[in-house]
N, C-alpha and C positions, 0 to 999 in steps of 0.2 A: 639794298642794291644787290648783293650775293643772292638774290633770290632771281633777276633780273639777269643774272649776267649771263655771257656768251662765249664757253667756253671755245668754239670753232672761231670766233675772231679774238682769240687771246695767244693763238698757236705761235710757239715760241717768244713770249710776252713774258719778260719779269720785270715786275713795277710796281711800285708804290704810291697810293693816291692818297694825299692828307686832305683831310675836309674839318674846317673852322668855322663852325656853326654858330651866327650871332639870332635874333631873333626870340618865337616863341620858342621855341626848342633849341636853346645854346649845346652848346659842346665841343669834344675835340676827337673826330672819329678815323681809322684811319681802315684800306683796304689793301692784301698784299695780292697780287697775282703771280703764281707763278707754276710752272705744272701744267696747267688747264684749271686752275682750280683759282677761287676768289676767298678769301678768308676776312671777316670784320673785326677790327677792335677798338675797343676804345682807347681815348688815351692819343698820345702822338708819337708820331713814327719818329726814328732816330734821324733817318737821312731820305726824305721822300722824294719821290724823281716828281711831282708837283703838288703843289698845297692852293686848292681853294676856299678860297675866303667867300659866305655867301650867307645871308639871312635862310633862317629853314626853310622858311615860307616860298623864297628866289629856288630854292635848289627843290624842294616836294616837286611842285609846278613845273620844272624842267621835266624830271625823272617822270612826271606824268602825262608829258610829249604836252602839257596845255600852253607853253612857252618856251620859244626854241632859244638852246642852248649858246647856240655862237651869237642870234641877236642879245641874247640879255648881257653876253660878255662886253660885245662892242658897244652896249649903250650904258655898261660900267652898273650893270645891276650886281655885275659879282665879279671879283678879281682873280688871277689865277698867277704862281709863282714857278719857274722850273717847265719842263719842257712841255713846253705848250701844244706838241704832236700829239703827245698822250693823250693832251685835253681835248683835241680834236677828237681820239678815236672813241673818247666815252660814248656816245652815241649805239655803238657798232660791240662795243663790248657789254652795255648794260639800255639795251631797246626800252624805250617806252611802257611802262608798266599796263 
């Protein structure tokens, strides 16, 4: 996703996005924005301003614009905790690969 991001709709953005990956690709990954800039790590954030929860496979197929993001929320393909604005703006922050 830091390969995808958009630093011009991050502009004064500090935020923390947790992603809990269940599926073929488990894990616990998390992304900091802040700067203009996107950093990846693994592992989990101390205090994330939202944590989604998504099978790999639910979240690849988003990030690859083949499944749009807010229907797979609302039909509970994936869940999302904490401010859900931010969730919104992933789209606009990390475009379609």
């Amino acid at each position: 996703m830091p390969l995808a991001f958009n630093p011009h709709a991050a502009r004064g953005l500090r935020a923390t996005i947790q992603f809990c990956f269940s599926g073929a690709e488990p894990g616990n990954y998390y992304l900091h924005i802040a700067g203009g800039e996107c950093t990846f790590y693994e592992g989990r954030a101390h205090r994330p301003d939202v944590s989604i929860h998504a099978s790999s496979e639910v979240w690849l197929a988003i990030c690859r614009g083949e499944i749009d993001g807010g229907l797979a929320f609302l039909r509970g393909r994936y869940r999302a905790e904490g401010n859900l604005w931010l969730l919104m703006r992933l789209r606009s922050l990390f475009p379609p690969l």
